[in-house]
C-alpha positions as CSV (number, residue, x, y, z in Angstrom):
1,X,0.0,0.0,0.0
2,X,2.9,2.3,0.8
3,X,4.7,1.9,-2.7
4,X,1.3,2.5,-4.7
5,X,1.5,5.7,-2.3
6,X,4.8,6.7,-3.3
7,X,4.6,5.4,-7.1
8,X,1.1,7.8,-7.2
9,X,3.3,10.8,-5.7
10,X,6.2,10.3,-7.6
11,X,4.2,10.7,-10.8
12,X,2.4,13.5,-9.3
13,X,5.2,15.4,-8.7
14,X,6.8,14.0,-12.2
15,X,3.0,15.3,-13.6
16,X,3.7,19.3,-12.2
17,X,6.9,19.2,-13.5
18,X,5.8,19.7,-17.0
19,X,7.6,16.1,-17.9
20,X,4.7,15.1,-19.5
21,X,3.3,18.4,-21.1
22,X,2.4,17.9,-24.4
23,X,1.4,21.4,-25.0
24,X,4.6,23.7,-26.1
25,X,4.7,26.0,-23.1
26,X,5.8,29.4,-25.0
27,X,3.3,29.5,-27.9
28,X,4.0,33.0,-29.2
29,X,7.6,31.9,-30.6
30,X,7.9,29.7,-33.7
31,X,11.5,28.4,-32.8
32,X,10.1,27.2,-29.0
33,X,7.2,25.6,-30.6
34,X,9.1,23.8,-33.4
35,X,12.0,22.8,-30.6
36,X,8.9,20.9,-28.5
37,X,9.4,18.2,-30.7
38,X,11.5,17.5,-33.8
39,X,9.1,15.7,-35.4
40,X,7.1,18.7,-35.5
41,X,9.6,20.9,-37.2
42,X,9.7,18.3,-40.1
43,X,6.3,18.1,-40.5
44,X,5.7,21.2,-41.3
45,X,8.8,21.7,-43.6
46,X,7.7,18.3,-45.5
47,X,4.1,19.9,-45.6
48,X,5.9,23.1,-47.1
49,X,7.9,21.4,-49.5
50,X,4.8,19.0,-50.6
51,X,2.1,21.9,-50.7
52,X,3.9,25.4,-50.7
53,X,1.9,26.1,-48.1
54,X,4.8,28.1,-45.5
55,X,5.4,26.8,-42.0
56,X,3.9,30.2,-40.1
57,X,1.2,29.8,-42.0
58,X,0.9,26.4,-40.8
59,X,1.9,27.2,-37.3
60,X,-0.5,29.9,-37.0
61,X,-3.4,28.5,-37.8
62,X,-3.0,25.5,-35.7
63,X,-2.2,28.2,-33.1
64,X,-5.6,29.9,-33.3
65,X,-7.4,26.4,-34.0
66,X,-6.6,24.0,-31.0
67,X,-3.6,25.8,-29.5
68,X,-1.4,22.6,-30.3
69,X,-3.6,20.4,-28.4
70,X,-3.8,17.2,-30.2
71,X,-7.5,16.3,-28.8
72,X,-9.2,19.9,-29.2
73,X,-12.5,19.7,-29.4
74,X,-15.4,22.7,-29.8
75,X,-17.4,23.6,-26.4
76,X,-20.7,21.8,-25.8
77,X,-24.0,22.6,-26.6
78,X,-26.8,22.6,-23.8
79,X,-30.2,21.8,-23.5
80,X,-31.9,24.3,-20.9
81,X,-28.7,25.4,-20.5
82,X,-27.3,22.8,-18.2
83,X,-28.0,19.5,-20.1
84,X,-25.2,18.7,-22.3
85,X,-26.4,18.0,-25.7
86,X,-23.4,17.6,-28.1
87,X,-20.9,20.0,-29.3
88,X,-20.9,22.6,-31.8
89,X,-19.6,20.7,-34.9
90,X,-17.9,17.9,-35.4
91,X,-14.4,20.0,-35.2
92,X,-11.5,17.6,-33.9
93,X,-7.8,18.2,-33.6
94,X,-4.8,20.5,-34.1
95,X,-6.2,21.5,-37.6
96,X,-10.0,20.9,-35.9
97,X,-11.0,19.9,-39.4
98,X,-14.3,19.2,-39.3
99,X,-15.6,15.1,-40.6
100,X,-16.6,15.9,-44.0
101,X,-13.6,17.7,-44.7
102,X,-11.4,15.6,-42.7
103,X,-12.7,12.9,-45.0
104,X,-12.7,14.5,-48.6
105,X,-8.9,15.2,-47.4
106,X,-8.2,11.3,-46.6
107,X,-10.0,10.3,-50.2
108,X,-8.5,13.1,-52.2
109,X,-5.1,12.9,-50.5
110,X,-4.8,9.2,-50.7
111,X,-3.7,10.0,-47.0
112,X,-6.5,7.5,-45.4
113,X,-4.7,6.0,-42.3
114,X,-4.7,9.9,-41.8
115,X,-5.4,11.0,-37.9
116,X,-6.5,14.5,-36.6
117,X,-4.8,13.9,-33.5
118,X,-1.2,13.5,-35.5
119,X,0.5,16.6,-35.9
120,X,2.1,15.9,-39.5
121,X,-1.5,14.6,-40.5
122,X,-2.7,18.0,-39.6
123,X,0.1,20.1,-41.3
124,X,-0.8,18.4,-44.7
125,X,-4.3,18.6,-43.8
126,X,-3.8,22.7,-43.5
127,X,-1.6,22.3,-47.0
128,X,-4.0,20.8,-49.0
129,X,-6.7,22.8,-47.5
130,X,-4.8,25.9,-48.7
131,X,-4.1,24.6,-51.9
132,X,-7.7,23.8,-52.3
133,X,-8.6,27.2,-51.9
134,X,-6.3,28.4,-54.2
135,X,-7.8,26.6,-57.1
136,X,-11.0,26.8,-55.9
137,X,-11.2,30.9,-54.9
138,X,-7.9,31.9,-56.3
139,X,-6.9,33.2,-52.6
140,X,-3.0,33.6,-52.8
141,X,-1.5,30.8,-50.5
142,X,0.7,33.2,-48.8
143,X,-2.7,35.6,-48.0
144,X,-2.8,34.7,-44.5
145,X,-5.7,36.7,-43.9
146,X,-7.9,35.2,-47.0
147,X,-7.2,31.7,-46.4
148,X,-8.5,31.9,-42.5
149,X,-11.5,32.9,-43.8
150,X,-12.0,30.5,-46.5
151,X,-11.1,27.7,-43.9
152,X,-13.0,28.9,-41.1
153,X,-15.9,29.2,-42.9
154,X,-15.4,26.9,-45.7
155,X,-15.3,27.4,-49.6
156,X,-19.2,28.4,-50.3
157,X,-18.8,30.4,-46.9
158,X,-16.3,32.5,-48.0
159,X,-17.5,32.5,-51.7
160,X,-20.9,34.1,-50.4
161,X,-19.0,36.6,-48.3
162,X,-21.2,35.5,-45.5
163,X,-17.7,36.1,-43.1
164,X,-18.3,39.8,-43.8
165,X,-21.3,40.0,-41.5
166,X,-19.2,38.7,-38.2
167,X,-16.2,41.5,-36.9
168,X,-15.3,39.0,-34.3
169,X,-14.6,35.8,-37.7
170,X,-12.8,38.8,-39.6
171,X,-10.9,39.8,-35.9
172,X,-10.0,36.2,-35.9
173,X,-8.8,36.2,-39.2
174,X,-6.4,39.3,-38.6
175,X,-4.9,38.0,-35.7
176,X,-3.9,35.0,-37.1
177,X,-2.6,36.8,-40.3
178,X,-0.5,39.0,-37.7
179,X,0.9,35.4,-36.1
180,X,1.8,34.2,-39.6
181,X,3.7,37.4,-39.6
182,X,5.3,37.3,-36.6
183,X,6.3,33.5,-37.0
184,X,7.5,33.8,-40.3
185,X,10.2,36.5,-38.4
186,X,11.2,34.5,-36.0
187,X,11.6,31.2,-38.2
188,X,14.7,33.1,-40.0
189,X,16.3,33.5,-36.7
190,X,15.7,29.8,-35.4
191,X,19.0,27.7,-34.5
C-alpha cells in the first residue's frame, strides 16, 4: 500500500513538472514551438515542400485552431442550458478539421490511415486545405488573412461573403494573419 502511495506521488510530482506536457509551453515563438518536438519541425517543412503552403502559415493556424492540443475539441451545446447536448460541430484536432472535410482530405489525399490527433496529419491537412482554396477561390497561398476565412468558414462560406457579416470571424482572421507574420520572423532566426 505504501509503494502504490509513493509510485502515485512520484508521478504526481513527475506530472507538475511539465515532464509530461504535451502542449509547447511558449506559444507566441515559432522556434520554441518547433523545438517541442523535432518531429514537428519536419512536419511542417515536408508539408511546405509538398504543398507550398509556408510553415507560419501552418503554425498559425494551428495556433488559433486547437492551441497545439492534439484532442481539441469545440465547447458543448446545452439543452436548458445545463443539459449537455453535443458540441458545436464535429471539429476535432490541431487542424480541428471538421468530418466531411477531414474525410474528402483522406480520399482526395490518398492519406486515409490519416489522424486528426497527429501533428504531421494535420500540417498536410492545413496544406491541401490551402491549396484547395487556391484553385478553388484563387486566394494567394501566402494571403494569411484570405485563407483563414476561407477555412473557417469553408469554400461556399467565404465565396458568399457571408464572413463579412461577423467583426469577431474577420478579428480572428487578422490576428492570425498577424501570427503568420510574426512567426515567419522569428523562423529566420531559429537555431
Amino acid at each position: 500500500m505504501i509503494i502504490k502511495i509513493l509510485i502515485l506521488l512520484a508521478f504526481v510530482l513527475i506530472q507538475s513538472c511539465g515532464v509530461f506536457n504535451r502542449i509547447p509551453s511558449s506559444q507566441g515563438n515559432a522556434c520554441d514551438i518547433l523545438d517541442h518536438k523535432s518531429s514537428w519541425k519536419r512536419a511542417v517543412n515536408k508539408t511546405s515542400k509538398k504543398w507550398g503552403v509556408s510553415p507560419s502559415l501552418q503554425l498559425a493556424f494551428i495556433k488559433t485552431e486547437s492551441n497545439f492540443k492534439a484532442r481539441a475539441k469545440t465547447p458543448r451545446k446545452f439543452f436548458l442550458g445545463i443539459i449537455p447536448n453535443g458540441r458545436i460541430s464535429s471539429a476535432y484536432g490541431y487542424a480541428q478539421a471538421l468530418n466531411g472535410t477531414w474525410d474528402w482530405y483522406k480520399k482526395d489525399s490518398g492519406n486515409r490511415g490519416a489522424s486528426r490527433t497527429n501533428f504531421y496529419d494535420a500540417t498536410d491537412f492545413i496544406g491541401w486545405y490551402v491549396t484547395q482554396t487556391n484553385k478553388k477561390l484563387k486566394i494567394s497561398k501566402s494571403d494569411v488573412y484570405k485563407q483563414y476565412l476561407a477555412y473557417h468558414q469553408g469554400h461556399s462560406g467565404y465565396a458568399s461573403g457571408r464572413y463579412k457579416s461577423s467583426e469577431a470571424i474577420m478579428a480572428v482572421a487578422k490576428r492570425t494573419a498577424s501570427t503568420a507574420r510574426l512567426f515567419d520572423r522569428q523562423l529566420k532566426n531559429c537555431n
